[in-house]
N, C-alpha and C positions, 0 to 999 in steps of 0.2 A: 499434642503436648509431648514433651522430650522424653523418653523413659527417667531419666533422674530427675525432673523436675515432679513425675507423678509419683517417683516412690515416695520422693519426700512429703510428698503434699497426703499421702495416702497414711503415713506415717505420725503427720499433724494431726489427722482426722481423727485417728484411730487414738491417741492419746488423750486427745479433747473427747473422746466420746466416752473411753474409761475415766476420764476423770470425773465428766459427769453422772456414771453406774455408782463410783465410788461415794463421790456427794452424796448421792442421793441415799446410798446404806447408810453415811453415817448420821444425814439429817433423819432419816426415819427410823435407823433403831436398828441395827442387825438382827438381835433376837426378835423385836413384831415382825421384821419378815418373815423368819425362819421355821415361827410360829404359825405363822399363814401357810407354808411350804408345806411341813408337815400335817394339816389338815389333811390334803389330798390322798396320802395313802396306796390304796390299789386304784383309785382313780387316775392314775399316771397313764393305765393301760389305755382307759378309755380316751384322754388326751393325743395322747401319741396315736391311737389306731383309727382314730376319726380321720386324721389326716391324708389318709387312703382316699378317703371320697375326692375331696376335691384336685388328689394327684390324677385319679380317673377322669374326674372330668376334665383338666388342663390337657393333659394325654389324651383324650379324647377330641379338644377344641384344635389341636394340631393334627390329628389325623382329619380332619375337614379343611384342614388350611393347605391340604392338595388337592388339586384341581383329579375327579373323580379319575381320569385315564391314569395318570399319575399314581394313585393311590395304591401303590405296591409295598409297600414298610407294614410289615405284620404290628399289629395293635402292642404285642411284650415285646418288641423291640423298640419301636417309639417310648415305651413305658420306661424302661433302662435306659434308654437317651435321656431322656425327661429327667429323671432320679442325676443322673452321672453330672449331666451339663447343670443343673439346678445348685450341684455341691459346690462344684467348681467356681460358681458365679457366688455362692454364701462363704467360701471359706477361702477366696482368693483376692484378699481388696485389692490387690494391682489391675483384676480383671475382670471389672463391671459385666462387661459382654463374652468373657473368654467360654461360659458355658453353649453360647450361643454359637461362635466358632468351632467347637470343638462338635459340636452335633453337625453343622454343615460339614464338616471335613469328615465325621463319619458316616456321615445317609452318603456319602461316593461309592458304598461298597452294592448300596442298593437301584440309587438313580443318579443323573449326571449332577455336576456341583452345581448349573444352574439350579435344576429344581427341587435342588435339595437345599441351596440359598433360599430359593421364592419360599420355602415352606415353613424355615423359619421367620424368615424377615413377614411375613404375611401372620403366620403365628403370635409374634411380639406385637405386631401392630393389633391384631382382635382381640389380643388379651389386654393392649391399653384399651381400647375401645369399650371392651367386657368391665374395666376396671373402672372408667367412667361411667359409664352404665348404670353398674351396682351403685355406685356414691348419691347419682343424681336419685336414684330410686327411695335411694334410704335417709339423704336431705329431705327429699317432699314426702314419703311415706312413714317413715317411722322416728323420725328425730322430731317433730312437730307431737308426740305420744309419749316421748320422754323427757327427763327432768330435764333439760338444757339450755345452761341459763342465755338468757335473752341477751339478740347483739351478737351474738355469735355465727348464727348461719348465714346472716349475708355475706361476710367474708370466705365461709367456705364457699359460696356461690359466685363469688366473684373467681375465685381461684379454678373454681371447676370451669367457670367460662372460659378462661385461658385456653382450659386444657383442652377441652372442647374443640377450639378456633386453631389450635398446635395441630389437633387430628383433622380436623378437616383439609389444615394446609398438606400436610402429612400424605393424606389421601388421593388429594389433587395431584401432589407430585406420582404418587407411583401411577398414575394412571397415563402421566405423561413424561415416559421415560426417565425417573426421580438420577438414577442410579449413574445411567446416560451422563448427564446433564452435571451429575457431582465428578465424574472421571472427568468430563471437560474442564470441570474447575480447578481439580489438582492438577492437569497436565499446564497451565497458565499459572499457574503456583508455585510446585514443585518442582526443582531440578532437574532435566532430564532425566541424569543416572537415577536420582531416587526414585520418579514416577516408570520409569522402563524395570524396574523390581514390583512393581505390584501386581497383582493377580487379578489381573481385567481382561484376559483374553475371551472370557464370557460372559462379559455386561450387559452386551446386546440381547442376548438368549433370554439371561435376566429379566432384564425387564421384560420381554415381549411372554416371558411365563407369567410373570406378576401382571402385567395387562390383560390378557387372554382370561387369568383365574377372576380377575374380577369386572371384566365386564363379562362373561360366559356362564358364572358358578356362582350367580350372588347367593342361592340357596345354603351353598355350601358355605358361604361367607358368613350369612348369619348364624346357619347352626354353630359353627366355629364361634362366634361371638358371643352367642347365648351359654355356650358350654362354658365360655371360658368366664361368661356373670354369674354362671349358675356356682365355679369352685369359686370366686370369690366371695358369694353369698353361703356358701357353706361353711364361711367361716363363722357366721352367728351362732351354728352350734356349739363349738367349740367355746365360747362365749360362754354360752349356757352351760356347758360340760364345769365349766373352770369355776363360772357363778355357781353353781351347786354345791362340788368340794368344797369354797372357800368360806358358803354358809351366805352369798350374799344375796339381796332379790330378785328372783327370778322374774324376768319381764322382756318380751322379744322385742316389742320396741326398742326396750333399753339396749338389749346384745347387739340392736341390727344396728342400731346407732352407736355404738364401743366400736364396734368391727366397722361402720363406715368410716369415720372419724379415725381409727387406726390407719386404714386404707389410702385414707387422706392425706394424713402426716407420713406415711411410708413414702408414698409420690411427691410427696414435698422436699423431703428430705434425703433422698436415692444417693445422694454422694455419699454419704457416710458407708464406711465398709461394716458390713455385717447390722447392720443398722445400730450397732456398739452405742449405749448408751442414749439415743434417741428411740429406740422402741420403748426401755425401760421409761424414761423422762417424759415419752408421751403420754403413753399409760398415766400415769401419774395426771397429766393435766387434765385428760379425757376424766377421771375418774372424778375431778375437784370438778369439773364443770357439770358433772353430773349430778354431784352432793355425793357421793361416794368417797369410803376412808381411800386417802393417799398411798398410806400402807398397802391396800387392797391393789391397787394399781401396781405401784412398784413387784408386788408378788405376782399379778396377772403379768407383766412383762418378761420378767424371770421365766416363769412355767413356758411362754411360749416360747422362751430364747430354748429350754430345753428340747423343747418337740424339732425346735428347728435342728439343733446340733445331732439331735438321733436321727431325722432321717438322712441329714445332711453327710452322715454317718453309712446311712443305707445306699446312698449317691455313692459312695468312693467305694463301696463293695462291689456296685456295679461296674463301676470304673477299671478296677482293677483285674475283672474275668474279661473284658472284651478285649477282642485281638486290637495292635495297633494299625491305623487309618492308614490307607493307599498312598502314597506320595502324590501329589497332582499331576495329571495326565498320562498315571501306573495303566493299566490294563484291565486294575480293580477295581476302576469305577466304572460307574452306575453308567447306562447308555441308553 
């Protein structure tokens, strides 16, 4: 897509999505929010510092998404990638993936750009994978345990089969040259001059590191998968952290199913920048389908937009102490 065609489009989003935050304050009431907010109190801390765990284990499911020879990226340095590239991609709607870019251009200081590509690009794929996982878990196990009114879940099941049938085609491809096989298609697309500017002089390497880690390291492949279901399922604490402050009932069921159904609508809705007004709007629906006050929703979308901006916060600190990235094919990278 043309860069002016996506700033504008990113522009659109982002107006429709405030407008929909603002709807939603003024059909709910600003002060019953405000009044919900202030419940919380010192519980802000516990909000915010829970969200350690599942950075560790995200940080953790990409140190497994290197193939074990490979594995030379000390654990706090992945951790500040993690933190830097996560901000980047929350607080830059132009650049869905730009966090993701900006970590492979920096692992060059440690390994070569291929396998510091495979590590992400293999990374995002176990964290969808991780991400379907926890949904399909918490459809069969804990949303059939809470109030949820009926009629509902087959549609999230239909959706999740999609996503299911997307990863396994997904999976197929890298195992047979995915990356290969897309550079043949923009050079048959593309205009010379524009396709002789792109940065494929190690495609090949690419993929045959993305092959190798996964027909070689399936161990490491699950652990990485598992790590990366285990932080998405640690988001049900958090659930429960915010259910308590807000005074409402406590029930794992009910959290695992908030947070799967959150989960759900995030992966549904991934255009929107910052999730601006669709985190808030969904909250809200998740809460009515549960018999839960609306208000209470609206407020649980709020607190979480906060945790997100503080550590999103902590990302650009990180951001800002590391040296700038090697230029491609400097001396500085990785070998």
């Amino acid at each position: 897509m043309p860069r002016f065609l996506s700033s504008h489009l990113n522009l659109v989003l982002t107006l429709l999505g405030g407008g929909i935050l603002v709807g939603l304050l003024w059909g709910l009431g600003f002060g019953p929010v405000l009044e919900q907010l202030m419940k919380i109190g010192p519980g802000w801390l516990f909000i915010v510092g829970q969200e350690a765990l599942p950075i560790l284990a995200n940080t953790a499911g990409w140190h497994y998404a290197f193939a074990e020879p490979q594995r030379t990226v000390g654990f706090g340095r992945l951790l500040r990638l993690r933190l830097a590239g996560d901000s980047l991609n929350y607080l830059v709607p132009s650049a869905t993936l730009g966090g993701e870019i900006w970590r492979v251009n920096s692992l060059r200081r440690e390994v070569s750009g291929a396998v510091g590509a495979a590590s992400v690009t293999l990374a995002k794929f176990n964290q969808f994978l991780g991400q379907a996982l926890f949904i399909a878990l918490g459809l069969s196990l804990a949303a059939p345990l809470a109030p949820l009114r009926p009629g509902l879940a087959p549609w999230f099941w239909a959706v999740l089969a999609g996503c299911l049938m997307f990863l396994g085609v997904i999976f197929w491809g890298l195992n047979r040259r995915l990356f290969g096989k897309m550079a043949g298609g923009l050079k048959n697309w593309l205009p010379a001059r524009v396709f002789a500017r792109l940065p494929l002089d190690r495609i090949d390497e690419l993929d045959r590191v993305i092959g190798a880690y996964l027909a070689g390291h399936r161990r490491a492949f699950w652990a990485s998968t598992g790590l990366f279901a285990l932080a998405w399922a640690l988001g049900s604490l958090e659930v429960l952290i915010i259910f308590y402050f807000l005074g409402l009932p406590l029930s794992l069921p009910t959290a695992v199913t908030v947070e799967t159904l959150s989960i759900f609508l995030d992966l549904v809705l991934f255009f929107m920048p910052a999730k601006l007004g669709t985190q808030e709007g969904g909250k809200v629906l998740i809460f009515l389908s549960l018999g839960l006050p609306p208000v209470a929703g609206l407020s649980f979308g709020l607190i979480r937009r906060v945790r997100e901006l503080t550590w999103a916060g902590v990302g650009l600190i990180c951001l800002s102490t590391m040296p700038a990235s090697p230029a491609w094919g400097s001396k500085a990278e990785g070998r």
